[in-house]
N, CA, C and O atoms as a DFTB+ gen file, in Angstrom:
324 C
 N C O
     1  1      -9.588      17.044       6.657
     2  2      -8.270      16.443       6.700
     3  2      -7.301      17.351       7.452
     4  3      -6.388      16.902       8.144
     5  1      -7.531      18.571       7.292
     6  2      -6.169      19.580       7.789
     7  2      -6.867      19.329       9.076
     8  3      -6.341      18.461       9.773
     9  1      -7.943      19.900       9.546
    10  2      -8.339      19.717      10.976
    11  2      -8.067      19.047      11.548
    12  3      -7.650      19.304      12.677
    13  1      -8.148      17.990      11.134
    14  2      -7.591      16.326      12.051
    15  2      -6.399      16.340      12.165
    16  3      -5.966      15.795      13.180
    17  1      -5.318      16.998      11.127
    18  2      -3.623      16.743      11.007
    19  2      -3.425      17.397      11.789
    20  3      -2.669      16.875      12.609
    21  1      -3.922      19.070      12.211
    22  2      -2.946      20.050      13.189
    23  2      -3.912      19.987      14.529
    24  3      -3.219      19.858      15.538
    25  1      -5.333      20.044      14.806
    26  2      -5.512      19.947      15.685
    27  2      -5.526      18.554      16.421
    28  3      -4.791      18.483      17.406
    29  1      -6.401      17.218      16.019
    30  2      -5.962      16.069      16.612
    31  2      -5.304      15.678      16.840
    32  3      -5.197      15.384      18.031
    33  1      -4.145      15.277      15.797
    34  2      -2.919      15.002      16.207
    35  2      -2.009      15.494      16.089
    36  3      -0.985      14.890      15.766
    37  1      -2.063      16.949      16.340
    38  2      -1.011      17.736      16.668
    39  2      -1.579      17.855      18.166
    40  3      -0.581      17.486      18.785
    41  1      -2.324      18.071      18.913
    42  2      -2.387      17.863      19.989
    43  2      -2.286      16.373      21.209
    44  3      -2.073      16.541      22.410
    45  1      -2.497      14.934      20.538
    46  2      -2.043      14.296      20.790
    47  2      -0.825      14.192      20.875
    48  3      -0.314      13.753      21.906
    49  1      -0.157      14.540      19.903
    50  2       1.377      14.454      19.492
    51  2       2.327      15.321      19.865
    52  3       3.518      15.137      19.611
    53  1       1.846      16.396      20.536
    54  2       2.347      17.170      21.445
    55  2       2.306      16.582      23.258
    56  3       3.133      16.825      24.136
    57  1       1.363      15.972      23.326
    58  2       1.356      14.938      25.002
    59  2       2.366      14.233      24.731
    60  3       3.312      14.424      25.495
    61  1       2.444      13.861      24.331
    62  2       3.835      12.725      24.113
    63  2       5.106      12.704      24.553
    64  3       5.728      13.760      24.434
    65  1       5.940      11.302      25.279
    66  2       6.874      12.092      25.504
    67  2       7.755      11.992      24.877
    68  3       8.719      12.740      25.042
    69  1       9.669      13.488      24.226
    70  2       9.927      13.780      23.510
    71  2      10.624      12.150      23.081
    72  3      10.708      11.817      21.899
    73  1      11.018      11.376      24.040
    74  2      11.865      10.453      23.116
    75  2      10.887       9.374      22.178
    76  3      11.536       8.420      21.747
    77  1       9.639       9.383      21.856
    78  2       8.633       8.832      21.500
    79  2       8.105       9.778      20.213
    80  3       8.387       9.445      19.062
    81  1       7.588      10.568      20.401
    82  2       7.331      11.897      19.207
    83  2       7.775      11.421      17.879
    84  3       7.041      11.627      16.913
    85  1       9.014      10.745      17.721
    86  2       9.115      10.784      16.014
    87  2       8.736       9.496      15.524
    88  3       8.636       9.236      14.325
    89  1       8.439       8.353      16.844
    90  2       7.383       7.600      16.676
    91  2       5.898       7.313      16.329
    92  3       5.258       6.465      15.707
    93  1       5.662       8.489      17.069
    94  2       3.944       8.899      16.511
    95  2       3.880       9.361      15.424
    96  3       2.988       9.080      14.624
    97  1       5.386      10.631      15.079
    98  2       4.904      11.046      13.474
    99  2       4.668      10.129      12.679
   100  3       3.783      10.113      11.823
   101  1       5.888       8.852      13.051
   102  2       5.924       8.060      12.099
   103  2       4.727       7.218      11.447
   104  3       4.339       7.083      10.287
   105  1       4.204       6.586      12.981
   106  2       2.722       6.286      12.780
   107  2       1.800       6.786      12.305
   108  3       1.091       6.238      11.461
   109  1       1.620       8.012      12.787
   110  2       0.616       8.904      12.305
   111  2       0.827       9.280      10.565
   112  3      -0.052       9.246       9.704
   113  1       1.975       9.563      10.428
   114  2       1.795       9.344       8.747
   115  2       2.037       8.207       7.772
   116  3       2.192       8.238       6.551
   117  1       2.028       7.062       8.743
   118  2       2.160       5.736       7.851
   119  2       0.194       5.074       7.708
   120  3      -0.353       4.309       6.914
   121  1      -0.394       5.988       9.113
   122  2      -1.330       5.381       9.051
   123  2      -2.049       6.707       7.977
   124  3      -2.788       6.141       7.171
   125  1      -2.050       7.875       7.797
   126  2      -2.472       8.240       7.219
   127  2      -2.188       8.106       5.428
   128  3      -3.056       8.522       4.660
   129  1      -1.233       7.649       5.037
   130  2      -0.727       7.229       3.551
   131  2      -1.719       5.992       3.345
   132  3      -2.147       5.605       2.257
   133  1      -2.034       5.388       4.737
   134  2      -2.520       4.166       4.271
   135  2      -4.451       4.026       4.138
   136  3      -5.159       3.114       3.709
   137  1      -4.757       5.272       4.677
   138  2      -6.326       5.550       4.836
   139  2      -6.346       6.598       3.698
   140  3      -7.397       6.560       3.058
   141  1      -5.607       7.361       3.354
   142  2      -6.335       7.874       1.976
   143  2      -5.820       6.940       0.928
   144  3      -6.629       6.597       0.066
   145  1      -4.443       6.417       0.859
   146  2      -4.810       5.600      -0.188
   147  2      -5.901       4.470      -0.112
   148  3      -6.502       4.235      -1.160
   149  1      -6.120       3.977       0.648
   150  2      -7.220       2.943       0.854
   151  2      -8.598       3.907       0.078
   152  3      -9.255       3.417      -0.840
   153  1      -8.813       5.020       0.514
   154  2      -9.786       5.546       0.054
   155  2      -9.464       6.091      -1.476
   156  3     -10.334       5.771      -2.286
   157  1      -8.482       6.776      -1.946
   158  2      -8.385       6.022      -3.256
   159  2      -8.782       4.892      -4.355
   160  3      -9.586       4.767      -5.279
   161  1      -7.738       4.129      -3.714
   162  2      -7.945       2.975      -4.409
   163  2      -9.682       2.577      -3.988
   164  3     -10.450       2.813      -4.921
   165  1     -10.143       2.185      -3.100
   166  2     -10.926       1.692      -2.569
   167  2     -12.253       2.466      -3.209
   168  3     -13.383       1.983      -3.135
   169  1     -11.993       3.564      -3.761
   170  2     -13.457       4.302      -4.457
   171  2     -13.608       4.078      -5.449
   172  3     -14.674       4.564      -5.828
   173  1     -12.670       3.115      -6.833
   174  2     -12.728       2.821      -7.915
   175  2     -14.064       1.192      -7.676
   176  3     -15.106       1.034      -8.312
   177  1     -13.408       0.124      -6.413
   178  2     -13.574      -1.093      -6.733
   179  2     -14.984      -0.858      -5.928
   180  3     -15.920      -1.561      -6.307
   181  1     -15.261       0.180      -4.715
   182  2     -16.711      -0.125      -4.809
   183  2     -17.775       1.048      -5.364
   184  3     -18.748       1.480      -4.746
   185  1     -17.308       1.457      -6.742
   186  2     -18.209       2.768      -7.066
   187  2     -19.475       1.318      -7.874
   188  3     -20.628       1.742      -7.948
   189  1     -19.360       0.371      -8.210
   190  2     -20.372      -0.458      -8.291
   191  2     -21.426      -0.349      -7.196
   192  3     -22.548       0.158      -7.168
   193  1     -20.759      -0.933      -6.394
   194  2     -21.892      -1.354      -5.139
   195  2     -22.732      -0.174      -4.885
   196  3     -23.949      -0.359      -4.916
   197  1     -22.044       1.669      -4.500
   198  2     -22.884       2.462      -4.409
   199  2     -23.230       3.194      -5.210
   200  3     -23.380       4.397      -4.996
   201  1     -23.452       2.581      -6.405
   202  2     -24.650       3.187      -7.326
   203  2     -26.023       2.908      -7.005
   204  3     -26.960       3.542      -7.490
   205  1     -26.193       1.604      -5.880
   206  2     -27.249       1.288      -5.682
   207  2     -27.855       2.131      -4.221
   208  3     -27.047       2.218      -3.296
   209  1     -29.009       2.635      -4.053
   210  2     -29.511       2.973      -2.881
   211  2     -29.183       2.766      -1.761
   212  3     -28.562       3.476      -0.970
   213  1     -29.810       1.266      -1.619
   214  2     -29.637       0.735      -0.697
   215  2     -28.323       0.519      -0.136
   216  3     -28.252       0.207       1.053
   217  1     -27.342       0.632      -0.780
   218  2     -25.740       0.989      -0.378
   219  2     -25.769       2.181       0.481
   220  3     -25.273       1.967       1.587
   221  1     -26.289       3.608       0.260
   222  2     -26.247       4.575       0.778
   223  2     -26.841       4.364       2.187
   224  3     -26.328       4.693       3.257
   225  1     -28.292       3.612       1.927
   226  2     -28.551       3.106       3.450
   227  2     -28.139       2.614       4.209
   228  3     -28.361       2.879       5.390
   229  1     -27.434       1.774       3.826
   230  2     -26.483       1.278       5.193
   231  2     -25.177       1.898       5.125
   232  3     -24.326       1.185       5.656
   233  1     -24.952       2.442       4.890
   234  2     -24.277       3.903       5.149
   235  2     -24.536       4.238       6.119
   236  3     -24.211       3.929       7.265
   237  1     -25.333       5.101       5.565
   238  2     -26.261       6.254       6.284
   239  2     -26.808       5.434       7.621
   240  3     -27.120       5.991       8.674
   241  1     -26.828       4.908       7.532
   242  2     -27.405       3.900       9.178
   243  2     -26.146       3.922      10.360
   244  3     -26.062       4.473      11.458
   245  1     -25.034       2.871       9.418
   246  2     -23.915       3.273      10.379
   247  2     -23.555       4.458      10.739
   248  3     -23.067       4.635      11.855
   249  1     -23.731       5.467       9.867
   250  2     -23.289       6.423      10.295
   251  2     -24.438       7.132      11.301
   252  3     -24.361       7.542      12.459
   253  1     -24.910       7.113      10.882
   254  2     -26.002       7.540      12.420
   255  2     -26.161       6.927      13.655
   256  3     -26.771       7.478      14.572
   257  1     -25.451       5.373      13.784
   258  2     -25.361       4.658      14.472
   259  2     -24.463       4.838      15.412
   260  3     -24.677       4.745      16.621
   261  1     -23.222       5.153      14.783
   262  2     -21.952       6.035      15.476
   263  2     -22.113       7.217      16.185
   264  3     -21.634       7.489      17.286
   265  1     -22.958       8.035      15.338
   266  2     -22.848       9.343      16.395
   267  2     -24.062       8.833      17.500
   268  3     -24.005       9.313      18.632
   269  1     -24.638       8.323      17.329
   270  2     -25.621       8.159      18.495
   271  2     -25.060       7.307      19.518
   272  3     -25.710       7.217      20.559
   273  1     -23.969       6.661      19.422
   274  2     -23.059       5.849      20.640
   275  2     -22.098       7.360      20.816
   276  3     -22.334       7.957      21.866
   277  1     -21.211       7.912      20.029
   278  2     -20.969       8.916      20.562
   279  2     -21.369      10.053      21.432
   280  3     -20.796      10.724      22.291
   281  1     -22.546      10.031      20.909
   282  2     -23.821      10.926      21.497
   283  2     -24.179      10.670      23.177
   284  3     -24.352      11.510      24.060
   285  1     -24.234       8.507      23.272
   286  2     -24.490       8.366      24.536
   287  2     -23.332       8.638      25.109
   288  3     -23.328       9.581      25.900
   289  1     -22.160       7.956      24.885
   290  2     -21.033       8.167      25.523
   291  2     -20.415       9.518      26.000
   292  3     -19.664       9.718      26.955
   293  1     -20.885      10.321      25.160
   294  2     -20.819      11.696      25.987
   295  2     -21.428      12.326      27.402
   296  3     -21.185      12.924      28.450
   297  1     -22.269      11.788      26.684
   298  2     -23.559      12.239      28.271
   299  2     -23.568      11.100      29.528
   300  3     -24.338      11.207      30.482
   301  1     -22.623      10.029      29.385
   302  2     -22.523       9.229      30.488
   303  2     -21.441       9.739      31.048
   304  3     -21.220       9.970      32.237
   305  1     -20.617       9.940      29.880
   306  2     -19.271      10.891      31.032
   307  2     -19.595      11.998      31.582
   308  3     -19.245      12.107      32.757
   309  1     -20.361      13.193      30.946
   310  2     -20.739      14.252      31.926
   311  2     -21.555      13.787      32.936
   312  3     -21.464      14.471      33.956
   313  1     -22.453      12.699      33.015
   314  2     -23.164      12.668      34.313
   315  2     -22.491      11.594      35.406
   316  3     -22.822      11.398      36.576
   317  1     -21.451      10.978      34.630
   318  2     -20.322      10.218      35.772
   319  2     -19.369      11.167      36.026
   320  3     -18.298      10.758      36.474
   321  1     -19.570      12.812      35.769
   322  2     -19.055      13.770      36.174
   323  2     -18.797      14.465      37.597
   324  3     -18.184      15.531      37.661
């Protein structure tokens, strides 16, 4: 969480230009109030569903699914380098 607050978007949010800036904070911490509370709230109503395994698997799928498009998308930009 801190990583993402000072380096991501503190470096996004530093490109910016100044008459815009207290726009992004704004965003940036309306969207963040709204993704941990989501994850909050949101870990009570599905601690059902992942008690089961097979919950974790498709998890665990997407999530491997993601870095492996990340994964390609990296290496197409270095070789469209």
């Amino acid at each position: 969480m801190y990583l993402d607050t000072v380096l991501l978007v503190g470096s996004i949010g530093a490109q910016q230009a100044a008459d815009v800036r207290p726009w992004f904070v704004a965003g940036a911490s309306f969207a963040s109030m709204l993704w941990f509370g989501s994850l909050g709230f949101g870990a009570r109503w599905l601690a059902p569903w992942f008690a089961r395994p097979k919950a974790w698997q498709i998890v665990d799928g997407l999530i491997g699914l993601t870095m492996w498009v990340l994964a390609l998308s990296l290496v197409r930009h270095v070789l469209a380098a």
